[in-house]
MIDRENSE-538534 format. One record per residue: residue number from 1; x, y, z of N, C-alpha, C, O in turn. Coordinates in pm, 1 decimal. Each point is the difference from the previous one (the first is absolute). Layout:
residues N
{NUM, {X, Y, Z}, {X, Y, Z}, {X, Y, Z}, {X, Y, Z}}
...
end
This chain:
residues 97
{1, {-108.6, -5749.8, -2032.4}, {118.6, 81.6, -12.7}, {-23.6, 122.4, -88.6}, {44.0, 103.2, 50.7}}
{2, {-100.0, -88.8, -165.4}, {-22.4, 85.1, -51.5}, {-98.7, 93.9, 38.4}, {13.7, 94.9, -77.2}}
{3, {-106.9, -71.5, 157.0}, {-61.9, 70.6, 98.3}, {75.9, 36.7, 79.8}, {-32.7, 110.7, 42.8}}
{4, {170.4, -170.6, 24.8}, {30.0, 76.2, 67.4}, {101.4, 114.1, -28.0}, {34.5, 88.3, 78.5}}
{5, {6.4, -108.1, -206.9}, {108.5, 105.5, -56.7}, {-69.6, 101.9, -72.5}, {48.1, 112.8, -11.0}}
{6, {-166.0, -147.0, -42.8}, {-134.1, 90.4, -27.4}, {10.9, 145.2, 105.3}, {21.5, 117.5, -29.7}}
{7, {-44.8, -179.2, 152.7}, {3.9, 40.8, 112.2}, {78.4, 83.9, 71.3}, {-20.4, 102.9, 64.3}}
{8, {146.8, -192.2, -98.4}, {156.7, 85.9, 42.5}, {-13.5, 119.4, -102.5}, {14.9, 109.5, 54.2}}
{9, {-41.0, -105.3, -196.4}, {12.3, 68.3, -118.0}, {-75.3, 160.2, 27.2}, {37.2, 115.5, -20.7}}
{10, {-147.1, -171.0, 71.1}, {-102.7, 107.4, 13.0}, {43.3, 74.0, 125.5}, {-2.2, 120.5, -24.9}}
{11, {41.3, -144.5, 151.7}, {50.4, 60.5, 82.0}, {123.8, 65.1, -15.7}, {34.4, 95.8, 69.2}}
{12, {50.5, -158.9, -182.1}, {121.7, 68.2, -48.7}, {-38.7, 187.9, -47.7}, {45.2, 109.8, 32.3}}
{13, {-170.4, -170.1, -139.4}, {-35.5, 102.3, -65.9}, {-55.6, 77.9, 60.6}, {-6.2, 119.5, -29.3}}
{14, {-45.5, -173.3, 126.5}, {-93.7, 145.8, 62.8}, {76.4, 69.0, 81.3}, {-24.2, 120.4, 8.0}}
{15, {121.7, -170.1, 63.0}, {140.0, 39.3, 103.1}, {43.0, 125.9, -66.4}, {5.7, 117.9, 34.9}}
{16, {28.1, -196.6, -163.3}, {92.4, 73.0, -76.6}, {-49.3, 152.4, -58.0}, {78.6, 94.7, -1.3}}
{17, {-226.5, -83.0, -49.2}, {-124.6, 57.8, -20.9}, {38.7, 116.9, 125.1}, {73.5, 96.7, -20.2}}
{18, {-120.2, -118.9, 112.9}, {-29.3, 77.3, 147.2}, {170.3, 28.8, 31.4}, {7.3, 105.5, 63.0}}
{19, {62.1, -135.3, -74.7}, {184.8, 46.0, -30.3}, {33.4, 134.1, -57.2}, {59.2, 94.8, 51.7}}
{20, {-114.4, -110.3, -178.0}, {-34.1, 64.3, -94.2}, {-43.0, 117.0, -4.4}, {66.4, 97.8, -34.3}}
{21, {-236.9, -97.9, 85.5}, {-57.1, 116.1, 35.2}, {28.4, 75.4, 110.9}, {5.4, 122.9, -4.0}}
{22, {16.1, -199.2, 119.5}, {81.4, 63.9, 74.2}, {92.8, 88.4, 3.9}, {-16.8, 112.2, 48.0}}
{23, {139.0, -159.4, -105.1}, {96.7, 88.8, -60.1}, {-29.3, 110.4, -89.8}, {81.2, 92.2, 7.2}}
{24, {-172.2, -78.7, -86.1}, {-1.9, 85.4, -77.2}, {-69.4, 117.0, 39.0}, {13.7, 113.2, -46.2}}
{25, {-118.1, -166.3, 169.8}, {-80.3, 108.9, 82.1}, {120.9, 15.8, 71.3}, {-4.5, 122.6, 10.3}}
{26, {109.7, -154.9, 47.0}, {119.9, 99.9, 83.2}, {42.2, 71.8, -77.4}, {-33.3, 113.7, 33.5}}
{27, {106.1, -112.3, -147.5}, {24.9, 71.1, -67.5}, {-27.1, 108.7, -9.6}, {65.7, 99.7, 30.2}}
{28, {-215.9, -114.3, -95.1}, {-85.2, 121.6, -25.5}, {-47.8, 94.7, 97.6}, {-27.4, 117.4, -24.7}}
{29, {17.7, -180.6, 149.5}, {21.5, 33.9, 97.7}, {119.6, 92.0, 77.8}, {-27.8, 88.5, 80.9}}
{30, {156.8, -123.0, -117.5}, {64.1, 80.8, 11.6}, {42.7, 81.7, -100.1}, {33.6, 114.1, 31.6}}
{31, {-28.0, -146.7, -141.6}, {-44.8, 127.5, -68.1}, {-42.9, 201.2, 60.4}, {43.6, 114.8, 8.6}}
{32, {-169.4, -214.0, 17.5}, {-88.1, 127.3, -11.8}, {62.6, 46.0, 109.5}, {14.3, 122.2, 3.2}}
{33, {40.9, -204.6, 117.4}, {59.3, 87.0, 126.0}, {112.4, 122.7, -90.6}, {-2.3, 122.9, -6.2}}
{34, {96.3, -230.7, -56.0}, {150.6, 112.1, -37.0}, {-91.8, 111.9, -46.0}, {0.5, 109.0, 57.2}}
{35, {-100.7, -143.2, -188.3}, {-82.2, 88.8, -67.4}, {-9.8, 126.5, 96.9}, {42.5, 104.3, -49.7}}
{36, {-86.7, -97.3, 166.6}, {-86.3, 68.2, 112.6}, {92.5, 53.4, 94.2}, {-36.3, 85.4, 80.9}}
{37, {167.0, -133.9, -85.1}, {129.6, 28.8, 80.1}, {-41.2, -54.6, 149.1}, {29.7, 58.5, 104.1}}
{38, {-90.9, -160.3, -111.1}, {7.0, -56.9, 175.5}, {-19.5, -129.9, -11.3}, {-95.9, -72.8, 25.6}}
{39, {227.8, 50.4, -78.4}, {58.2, -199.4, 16.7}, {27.4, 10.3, 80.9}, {56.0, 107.9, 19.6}}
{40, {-67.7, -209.6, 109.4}, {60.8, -12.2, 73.4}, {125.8, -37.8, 49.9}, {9.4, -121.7, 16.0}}
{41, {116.8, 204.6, 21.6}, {113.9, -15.3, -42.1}, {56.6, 5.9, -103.9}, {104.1, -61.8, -22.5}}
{42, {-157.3, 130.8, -52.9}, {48.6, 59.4, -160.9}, {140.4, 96.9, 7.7}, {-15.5, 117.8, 32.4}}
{43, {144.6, -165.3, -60.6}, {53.3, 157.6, 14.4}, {66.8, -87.8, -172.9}, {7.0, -111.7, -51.2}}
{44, {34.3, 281.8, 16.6}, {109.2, -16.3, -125.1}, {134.6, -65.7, 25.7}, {47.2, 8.6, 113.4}}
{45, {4.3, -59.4, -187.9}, {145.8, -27.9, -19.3}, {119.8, 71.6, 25.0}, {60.0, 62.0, -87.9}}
{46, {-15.6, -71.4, 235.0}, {102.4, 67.7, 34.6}, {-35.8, 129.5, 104.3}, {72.3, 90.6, 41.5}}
{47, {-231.2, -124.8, -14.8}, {-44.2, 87.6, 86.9}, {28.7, -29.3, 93.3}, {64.8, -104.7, 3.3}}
{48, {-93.7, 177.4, 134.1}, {36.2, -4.4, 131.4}, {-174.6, -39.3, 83.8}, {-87.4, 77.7, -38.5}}
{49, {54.7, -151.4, 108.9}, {-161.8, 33.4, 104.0}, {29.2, 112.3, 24.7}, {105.6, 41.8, 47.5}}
{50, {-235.9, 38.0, -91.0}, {-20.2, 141.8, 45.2}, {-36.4, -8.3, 177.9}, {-92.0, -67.5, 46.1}}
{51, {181.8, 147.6, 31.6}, {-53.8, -0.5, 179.5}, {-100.1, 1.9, 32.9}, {-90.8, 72.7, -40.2}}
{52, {88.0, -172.1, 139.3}, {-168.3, 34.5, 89.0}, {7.3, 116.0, 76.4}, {78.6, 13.2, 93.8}}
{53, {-180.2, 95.1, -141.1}, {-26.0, 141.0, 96.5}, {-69.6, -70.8, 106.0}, {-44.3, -114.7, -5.8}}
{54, {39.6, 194.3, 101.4}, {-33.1, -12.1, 120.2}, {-166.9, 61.2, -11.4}, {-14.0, 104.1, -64.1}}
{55, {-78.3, -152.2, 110.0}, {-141.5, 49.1, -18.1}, {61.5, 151.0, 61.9}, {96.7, 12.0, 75.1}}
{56, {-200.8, 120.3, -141.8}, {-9.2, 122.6, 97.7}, {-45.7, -41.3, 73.5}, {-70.0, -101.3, 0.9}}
{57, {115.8, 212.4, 130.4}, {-72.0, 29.7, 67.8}, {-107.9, 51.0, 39.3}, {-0.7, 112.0, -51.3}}
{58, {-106.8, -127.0, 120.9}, {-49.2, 78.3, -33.6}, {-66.2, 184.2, 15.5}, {67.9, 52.3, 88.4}}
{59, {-135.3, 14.6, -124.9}, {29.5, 130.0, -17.7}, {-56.6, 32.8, 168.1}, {-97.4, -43.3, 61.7}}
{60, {190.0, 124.1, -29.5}, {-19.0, 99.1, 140.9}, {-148.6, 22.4, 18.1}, {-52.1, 71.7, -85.4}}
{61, {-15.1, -113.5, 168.0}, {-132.2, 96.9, 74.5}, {8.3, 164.8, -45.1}, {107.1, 60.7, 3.1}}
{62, {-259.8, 14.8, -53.5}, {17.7, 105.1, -26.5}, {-0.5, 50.1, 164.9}, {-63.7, -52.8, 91.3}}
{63, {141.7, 154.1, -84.3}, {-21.7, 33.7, 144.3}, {-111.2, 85.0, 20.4}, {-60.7, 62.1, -87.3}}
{64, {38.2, -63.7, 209.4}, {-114.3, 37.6, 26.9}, {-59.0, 182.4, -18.1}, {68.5, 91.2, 46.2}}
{65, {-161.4, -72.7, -97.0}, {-35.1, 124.8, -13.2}, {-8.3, 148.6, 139.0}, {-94.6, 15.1, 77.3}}
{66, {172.6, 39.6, -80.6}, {-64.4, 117.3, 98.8}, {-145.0, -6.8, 60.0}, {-85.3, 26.1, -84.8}}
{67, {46.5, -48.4, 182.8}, {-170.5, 68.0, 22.9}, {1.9, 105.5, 4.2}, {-91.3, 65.7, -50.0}}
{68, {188.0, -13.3, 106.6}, {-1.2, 219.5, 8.7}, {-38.0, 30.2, -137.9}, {-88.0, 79.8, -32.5}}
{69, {177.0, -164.8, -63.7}, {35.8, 70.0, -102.7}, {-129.5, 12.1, -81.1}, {-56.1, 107.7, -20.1}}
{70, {13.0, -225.6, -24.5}, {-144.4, -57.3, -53.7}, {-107.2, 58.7, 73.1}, {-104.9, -5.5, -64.2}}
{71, {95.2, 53.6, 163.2}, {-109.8, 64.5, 60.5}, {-10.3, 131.3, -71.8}, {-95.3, 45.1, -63.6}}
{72, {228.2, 13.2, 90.0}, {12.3, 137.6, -78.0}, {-38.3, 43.3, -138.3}, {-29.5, 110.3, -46.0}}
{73, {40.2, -247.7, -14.3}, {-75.7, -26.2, -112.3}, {-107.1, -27.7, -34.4}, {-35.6, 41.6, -110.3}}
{74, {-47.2, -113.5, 182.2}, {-106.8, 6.7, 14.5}, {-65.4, 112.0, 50.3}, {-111.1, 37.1, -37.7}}
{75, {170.0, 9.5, 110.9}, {-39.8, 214.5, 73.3}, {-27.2, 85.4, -110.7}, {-104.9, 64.5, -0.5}}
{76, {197.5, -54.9, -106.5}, {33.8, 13.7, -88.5}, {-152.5, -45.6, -151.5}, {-104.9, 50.0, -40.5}}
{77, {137.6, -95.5, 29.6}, {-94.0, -54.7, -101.3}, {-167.0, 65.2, 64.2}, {-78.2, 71.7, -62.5}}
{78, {60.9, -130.9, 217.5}, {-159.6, 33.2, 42.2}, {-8.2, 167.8, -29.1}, {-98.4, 48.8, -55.6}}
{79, {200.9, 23.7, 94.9}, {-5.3, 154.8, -15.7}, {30.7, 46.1, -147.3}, {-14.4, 119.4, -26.2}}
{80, {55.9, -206.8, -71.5}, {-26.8, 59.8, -135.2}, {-123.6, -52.8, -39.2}, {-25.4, 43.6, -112.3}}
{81, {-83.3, -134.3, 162.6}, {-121.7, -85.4, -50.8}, {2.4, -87.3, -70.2}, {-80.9, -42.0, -82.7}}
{82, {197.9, 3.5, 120.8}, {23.0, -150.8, -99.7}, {-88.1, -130.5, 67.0}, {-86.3, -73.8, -47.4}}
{83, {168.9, 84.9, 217.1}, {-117.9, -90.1, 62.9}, {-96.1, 106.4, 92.7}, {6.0, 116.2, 40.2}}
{84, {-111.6, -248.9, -31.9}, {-115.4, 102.0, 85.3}, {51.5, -58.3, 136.8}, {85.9, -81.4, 33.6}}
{85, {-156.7, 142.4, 14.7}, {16.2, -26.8, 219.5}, {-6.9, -140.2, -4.8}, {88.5, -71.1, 47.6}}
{86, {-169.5, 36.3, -91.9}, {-44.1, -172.2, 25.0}, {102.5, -55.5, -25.3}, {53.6, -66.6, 88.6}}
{87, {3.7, 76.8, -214.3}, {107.8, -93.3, -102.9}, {123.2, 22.2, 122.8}, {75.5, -84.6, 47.9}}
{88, {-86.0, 218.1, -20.5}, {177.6, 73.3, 55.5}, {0.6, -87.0, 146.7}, {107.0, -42.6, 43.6}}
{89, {-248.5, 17.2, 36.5}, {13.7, -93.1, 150.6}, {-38.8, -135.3, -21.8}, {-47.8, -63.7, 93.9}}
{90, {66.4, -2.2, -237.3}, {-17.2, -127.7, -16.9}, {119.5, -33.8, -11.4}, {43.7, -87.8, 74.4}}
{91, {71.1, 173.5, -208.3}, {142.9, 8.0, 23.7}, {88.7, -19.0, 126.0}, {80.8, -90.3, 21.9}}
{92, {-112.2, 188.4, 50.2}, {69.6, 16.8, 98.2}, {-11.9, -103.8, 113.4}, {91.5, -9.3, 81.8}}
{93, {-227.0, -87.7, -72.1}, {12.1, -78.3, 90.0}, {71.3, -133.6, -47.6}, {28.9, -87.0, 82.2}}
{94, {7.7, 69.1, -262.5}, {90.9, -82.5, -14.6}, {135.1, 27.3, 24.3}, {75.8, -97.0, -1.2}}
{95, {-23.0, 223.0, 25.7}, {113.9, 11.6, -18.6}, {29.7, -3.2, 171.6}, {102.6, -52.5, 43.3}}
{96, {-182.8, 101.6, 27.7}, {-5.1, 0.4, 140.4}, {-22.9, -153.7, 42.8}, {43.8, -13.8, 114.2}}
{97, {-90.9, -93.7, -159.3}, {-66.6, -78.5, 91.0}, {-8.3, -173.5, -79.4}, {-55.0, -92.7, 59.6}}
end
């Protein structure tokens, strides 16, 4: 009999032990959330849930560039020597093709 309350005793204590630490790691644990402002479900006293926004949308396609226009620019640039011939019909077959 006394072995077995030995027994009961020690499982009390260690229960109680691991209870213990447990709790005190939540705590601290939430803590550091309020600390950090992202408890989960944290609001103040007498606050309202702030609304769920709606994800954006998202942003419009740039539309598409002129080829007239960009060519002209590229026309442009080869006749001040910015690009050479080569550069100006390497351009142009991206904008063409």
């Amino acid at each position: 009999m006394p072995g077995l309350i030995r027994g009961v005793a020690r499982t009390a204590v260690v229960a109680g032990t691991a209870t213990a630490v447990s709790n005190r790691v939540s705590r601290r644990q939430a803590n550091r959330w309020i600390d950090q402002g992202s408890y989960p479900g944290q609001q103040q006293a007498g606050e309202e849930a702030p609304p769920q926004a709606a994800p954006a949308p998202p942003p419009p396609a740039a539309p598409a560039a002129d080829p007239i226009a960009q060519l002209k620019e590229l026309g442009e640039l080869r006749d001040s020597g910015v690009l050479t011939e080569a550069e100006f019909e390497a351009q142009k077959a991206k904008i063409l093709g």
